[in-house]
C-alpha positions in Angstrom: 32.8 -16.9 -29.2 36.6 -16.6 -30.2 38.3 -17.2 -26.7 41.9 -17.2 -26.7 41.6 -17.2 -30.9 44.2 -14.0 -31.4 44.7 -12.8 -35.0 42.9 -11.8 -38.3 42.6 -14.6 -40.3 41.8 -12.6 -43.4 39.9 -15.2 -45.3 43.3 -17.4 -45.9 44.2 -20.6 -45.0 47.0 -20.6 -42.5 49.6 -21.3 -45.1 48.6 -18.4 -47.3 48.4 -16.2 -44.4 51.8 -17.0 -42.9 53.2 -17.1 -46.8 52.0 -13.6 -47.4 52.8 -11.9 -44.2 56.6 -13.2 -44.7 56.2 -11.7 -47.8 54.9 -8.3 -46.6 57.4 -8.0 -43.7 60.5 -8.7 -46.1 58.8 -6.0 -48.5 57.9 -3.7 -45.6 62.2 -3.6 -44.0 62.7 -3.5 -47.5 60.9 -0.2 -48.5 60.4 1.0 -44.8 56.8 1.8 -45.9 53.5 0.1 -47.5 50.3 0.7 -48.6 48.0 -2.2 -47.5 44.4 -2.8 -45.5 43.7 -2.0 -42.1 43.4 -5.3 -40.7 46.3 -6.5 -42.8 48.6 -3.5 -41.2 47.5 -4.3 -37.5 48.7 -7.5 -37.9 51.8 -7.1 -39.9 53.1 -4.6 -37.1 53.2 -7.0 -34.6 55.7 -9.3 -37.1 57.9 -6.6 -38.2 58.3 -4.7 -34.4 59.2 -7.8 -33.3 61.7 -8.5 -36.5 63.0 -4.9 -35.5 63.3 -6.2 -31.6 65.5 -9.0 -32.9 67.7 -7.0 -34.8 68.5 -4.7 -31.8 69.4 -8.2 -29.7 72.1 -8.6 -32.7 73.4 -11.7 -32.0 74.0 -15.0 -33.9 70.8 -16.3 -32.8 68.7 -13.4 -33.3 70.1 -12.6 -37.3 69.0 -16.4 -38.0 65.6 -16.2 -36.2 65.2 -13.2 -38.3 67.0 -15.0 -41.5 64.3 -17.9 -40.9 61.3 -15.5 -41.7 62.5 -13.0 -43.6 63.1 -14.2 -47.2 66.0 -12.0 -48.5 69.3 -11.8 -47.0 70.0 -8.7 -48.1 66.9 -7.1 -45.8 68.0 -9.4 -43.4 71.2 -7.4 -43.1 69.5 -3.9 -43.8 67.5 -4.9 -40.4 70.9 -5.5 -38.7 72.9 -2.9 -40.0 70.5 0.1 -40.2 67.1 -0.5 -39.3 67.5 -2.1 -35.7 70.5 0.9 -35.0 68.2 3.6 -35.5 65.5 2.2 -32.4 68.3 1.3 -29.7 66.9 3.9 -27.5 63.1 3.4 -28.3 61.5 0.5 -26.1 59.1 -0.3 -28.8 56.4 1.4 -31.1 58.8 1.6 -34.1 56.0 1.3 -36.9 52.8 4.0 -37.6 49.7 3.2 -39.8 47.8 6.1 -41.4 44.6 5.8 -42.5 44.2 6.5 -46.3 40.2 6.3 -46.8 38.9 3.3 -49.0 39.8 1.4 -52.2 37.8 2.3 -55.1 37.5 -1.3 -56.7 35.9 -3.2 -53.3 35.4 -0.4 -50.9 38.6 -1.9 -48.5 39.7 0.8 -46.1 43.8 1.2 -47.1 46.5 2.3 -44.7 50.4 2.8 -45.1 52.5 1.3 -42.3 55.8 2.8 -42.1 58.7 2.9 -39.7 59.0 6.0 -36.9 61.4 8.5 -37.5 63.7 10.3 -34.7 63.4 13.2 -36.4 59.9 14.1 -36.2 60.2 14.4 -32.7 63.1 16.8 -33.2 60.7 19.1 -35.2 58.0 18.8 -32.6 60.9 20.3 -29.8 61.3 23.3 -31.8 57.8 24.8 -31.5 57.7 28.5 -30.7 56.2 29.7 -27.5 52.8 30.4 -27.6 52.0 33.5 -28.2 49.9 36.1 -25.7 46.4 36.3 -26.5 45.7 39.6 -28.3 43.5 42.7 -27.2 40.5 42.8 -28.9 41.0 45.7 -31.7 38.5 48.1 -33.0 36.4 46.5 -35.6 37.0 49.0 -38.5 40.8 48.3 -38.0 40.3 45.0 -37.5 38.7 44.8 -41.1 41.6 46.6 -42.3 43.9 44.3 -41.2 41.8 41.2 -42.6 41.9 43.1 -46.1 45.5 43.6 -46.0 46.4 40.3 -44.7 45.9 38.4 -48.2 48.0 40.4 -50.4 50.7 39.7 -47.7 49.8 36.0 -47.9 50.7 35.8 -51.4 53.9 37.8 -51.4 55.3 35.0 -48.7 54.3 32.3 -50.8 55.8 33.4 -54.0 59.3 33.8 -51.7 58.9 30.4 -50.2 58.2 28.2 -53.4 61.7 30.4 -54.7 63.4 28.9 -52.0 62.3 25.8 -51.8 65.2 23.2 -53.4 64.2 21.2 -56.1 64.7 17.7 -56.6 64.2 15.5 -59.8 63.8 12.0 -59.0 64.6 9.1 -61.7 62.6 5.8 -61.3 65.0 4.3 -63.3 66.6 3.6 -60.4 65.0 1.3 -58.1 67.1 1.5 -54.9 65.5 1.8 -51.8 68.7 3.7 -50.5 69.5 5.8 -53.2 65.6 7.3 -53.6 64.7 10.7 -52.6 61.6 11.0 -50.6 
């Protein structure tokens, strides 16, 4: 029985383990997002929330606790400057993992961890009312509706991929701030 044992330890010695995971987190503020395992996502978003925690303290002590396991400076002061002023207001829960499905070479089941954005939940707001539930229509105009509805369809999509703006993104480039997502 594993009492009072917390943590993966993911087939590493404790070295490797606390080697890579420094590793991953300093990638992870870096990029703001990963693709990784499951188990290795669970336990790298307990490290990086509480590396996020620490930037919004933003003291002395707090940058060099940070600066002590994160292994670039300059992501140590991305966490400080940007990162940590974005979750002032959010008591936690800054990172998400999405499922991906499994990796074709040994069958692992992937995930990308990435940081919360405010604006989702801005988008989420705006939702129209719903609407009232229709009377049930005739079934011969009912039909006629269904049969009309596709041509419709199509004639909105060809408007909307007009109006949708184009990007060209460069991976010349390899800032993180600079990219379009």
């Amino acid at each position: 029985m594993r009492h009072n044992n917390a943590g993966r330890r993911l087939g590493r010695t404790t070295s490797h383990r606390i080697a890579m995971f420094r590793n991953m987190v300093t990638s992870f503020l870096d990029h703001e997002k990963i693709t990784t395992t499951d188990a290795k996502a669970k336990e790298l978003r307990s490290i990086a929330e509480k590396m996020i925690t620490l930037g919004k303290k933003g003291d002395l002590h707090a940058m060099r606790q940070a600066a002590a396991y994160i292994r670039d400076k300059k992501v140590v002061t991305k966490l400080f400057a940007t990162i940590a002023p974005r979750y002032k207001e959010r008591s936690g829960g800054y990172t998400r993992i999405i499922k991906l499905g499994i990796r074709p070479g040994d069958n692992a089941p992937l995930s990308i961890i990435e940081l919360v954005e405010e604006e989702l939940k801005v988008k989420s707001e705006a939702k129209p009312a719903k609407k009232a539930p229709a009377k049930k229509a005739a079934p011969k105009a009912a039909a006629a509706v269904a049969a009309a509805a596709p041509q419709s369809d199509a004639a909105t999509a060809e408007t909307v991929t007009e109006d949708a703006p184009k990007t060209n993104v460069t991976e010349g480039d390899e800032s993180c701030e600079a990219k379009a997502d």
